[in-house]
N, C-alpha and C positions, 0 to 999 in steps of 0.2 A: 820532147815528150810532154813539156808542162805544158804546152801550146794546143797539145792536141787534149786532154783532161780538160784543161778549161771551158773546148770548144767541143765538147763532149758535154758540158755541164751547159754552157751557157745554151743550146741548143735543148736541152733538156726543161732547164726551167724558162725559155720564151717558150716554149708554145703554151705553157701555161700563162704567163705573167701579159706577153703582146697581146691573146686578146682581149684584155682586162684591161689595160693600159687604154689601149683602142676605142673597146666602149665606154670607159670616163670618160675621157675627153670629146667623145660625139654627145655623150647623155648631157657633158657637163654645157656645149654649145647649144644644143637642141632646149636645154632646161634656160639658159641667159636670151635667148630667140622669145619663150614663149611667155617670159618675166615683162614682154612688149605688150602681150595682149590684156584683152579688159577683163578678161576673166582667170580667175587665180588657180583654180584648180588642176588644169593640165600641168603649170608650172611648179606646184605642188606636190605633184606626183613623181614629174623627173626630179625634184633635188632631193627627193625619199630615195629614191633609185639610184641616184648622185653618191648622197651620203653611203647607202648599203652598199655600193661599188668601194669608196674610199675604205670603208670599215674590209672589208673584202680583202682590199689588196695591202694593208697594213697588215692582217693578222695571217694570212696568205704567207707572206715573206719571212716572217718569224717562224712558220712552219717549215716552208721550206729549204730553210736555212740548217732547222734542226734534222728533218726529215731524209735530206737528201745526203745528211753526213752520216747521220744514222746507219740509213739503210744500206748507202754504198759498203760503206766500212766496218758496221758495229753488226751487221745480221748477217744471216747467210750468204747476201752478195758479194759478202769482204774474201770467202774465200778463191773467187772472182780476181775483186779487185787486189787481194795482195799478192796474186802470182803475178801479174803485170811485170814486168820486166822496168818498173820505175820504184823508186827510193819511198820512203813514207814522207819523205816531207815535200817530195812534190805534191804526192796526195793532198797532204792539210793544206797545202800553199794554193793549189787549184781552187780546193772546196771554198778556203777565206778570200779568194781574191773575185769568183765569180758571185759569191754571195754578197760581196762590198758593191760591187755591181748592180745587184738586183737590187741591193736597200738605197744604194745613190739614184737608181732610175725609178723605183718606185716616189723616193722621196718630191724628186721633182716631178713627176707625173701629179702627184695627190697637191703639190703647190701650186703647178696651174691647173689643177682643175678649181681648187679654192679659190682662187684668182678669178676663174672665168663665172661662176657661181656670185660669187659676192664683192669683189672690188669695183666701184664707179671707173670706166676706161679713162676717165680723165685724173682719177689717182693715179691710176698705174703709169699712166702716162709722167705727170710730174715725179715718182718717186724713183724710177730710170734717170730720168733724166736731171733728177738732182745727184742720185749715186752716179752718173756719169761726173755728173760737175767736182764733186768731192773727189772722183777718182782721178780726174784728171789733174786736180788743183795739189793733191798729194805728192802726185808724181811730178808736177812742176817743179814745188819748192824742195822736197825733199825723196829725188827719184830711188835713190840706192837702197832710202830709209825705209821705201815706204813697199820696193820692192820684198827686199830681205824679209819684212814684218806679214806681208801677205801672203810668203811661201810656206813661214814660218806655220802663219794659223792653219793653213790649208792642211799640214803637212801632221800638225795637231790634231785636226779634225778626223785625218787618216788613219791614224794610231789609234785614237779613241774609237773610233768604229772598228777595224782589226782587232781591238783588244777585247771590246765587246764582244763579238762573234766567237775569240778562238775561250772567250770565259765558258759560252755554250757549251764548244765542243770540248775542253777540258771536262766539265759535268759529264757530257753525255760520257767520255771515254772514263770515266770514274765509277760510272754505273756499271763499267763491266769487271766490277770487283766482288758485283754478284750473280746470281744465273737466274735471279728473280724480280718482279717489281725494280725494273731497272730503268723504267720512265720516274716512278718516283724516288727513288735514289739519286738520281742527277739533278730531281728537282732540290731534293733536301742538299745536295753538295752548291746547289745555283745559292741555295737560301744563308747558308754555314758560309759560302766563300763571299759573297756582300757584303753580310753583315763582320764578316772579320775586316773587310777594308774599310767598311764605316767606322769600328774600333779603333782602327790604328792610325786613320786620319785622324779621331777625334784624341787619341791619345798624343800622338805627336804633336796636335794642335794647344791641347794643354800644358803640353811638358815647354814650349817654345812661347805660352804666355806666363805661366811661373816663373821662367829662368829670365824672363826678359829680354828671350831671345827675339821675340817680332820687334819689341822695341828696335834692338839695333839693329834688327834685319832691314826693319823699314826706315830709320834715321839710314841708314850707307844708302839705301835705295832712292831716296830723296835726294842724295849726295850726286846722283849721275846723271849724266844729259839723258834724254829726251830718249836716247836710242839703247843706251846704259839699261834708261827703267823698264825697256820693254823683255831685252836680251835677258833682265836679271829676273822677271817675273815669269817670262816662257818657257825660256831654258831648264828650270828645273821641273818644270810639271812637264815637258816634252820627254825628258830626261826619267820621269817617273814611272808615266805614261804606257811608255817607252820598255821599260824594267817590267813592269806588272803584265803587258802584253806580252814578254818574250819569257815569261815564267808560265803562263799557261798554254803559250806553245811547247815550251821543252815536257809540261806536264801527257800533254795531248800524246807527244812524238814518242815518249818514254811508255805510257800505257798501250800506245799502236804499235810498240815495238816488241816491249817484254812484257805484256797483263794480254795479250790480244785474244779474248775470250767471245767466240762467237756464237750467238744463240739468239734465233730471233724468237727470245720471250719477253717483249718490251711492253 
């Protein structure tokens, strides 16, 4: 069933997002095409258009990140969707996994189009082909090492994005603790739960310079090979990461289960 929610959603937000995607990348070729001729202004014109597609499909995805969990689950739709004969945490698992989708395919959509816009093809050209060379020289001398460290950050990158998205949707489902102004409610919970983890990073981070705990955290860390200092520096921010994204899912799953107050007054 989660297969089919996803492809329910991802079918939902391409037909909005493909033909966006579609016209960057023609305006962006069409605008690099006309950067050839002697007169500036045609080319002027597409990288306005360029730019207001990019600007477009960034603010686009944050909508509809917010929008489509919203309105499935938090407005009238939800009493729709929560009779579905599926669990709530396929729900939120659907919603966060096609939405990780949309901002991995936007993200790279809007980097070649900057690419095709503005890099010399003869950069792009060498900087392939030196991260080729680096990659390949990595894995030469140190295959296993350099395997484990690449899965590693990838898999970092994943979390951080996931944990970002389900911060969203813990807000939005926070806002339904009241039957009003529940756009701005979630926004003021988006703004309270930031600034607490900006606190508590910055408090831990002084409590661990007083005690002189970075000291010896970083004299052990110095202490380990090569593979030691990566494991010991990734490992706990994956581990953190990790913790903080799986706290505002249990928040999301607990107000979608026991707060579920529907009212589409947002």
């Amino acid at each position: 069933m989660l297969g089919k929610l996803m492809n329910y959603e991802i079918l939902a937000m391409g037909r909005v997002f493909l033909p966006l995607y579609g016209a960057l990348i023609i305006v962006s070729i069409v605008s690099r095409v006309l950067q050839t001729l002697p007169t500036n202004t045609p080319a002027i014109i597409s990288i306005i258009v360029a730019v207001i597609l990019i600007a477009s499909i960034s603010i686009l995805t944050l909508i509809l990140i917010l929008e489509r969990f919203r309105k499935n689950l938090l407005s009238n739709e939800g009493y729709l969707m929560m009779t579905l004969p599926v669990s709530v945490d396929k729900l939120i698992l659907s919603k966060m996994l096609v939405s990780s989708i949309c901002s991995v395919a936007s993200t790279i959509v809007v980097t070649i189009s900057i690419i095709i816009l503005s890099a010399p093809w003869s950069a792009i050209v060498r900087f392939f082909h030196s991260l080729a060379e680096d990659i390949s020289a990595m894995l030469n001398n140190e295959p296993i090492f350099a395997t484990i460290l690449t899965i590693e950050i990838l898999f970092l990158q994943l979390l951080i994005l996931f944990s970002s998205i389900l911060l969203l949707y813990t807000c939005l489902s926070l806002g339904m603790l009241t039957n009003k102004y529940r756009r701005l409610v979630a926004f003021g919970f988006f703004i309270a739960i930031t600034t607490l983890l900006q606190i508590l990073v910055a408090v831990i981070t002084t409590i661990m310079v007083l005690a002189s705990i970075s000291e010896r955290v970083s004299s052990f860390i110095n202490s380990l090979s090569d593979f030691g200092q990566s494991q010991a520096m990734l490992l706990p921010i994956i581990i953190l990461v990790a913790g903080i994204g799986l706290a505002f899912y249990l928040i999301t799953r607990y107000m979608l289960k026991n707060k579920l107050n529907l009212h589409d007054v947002f």
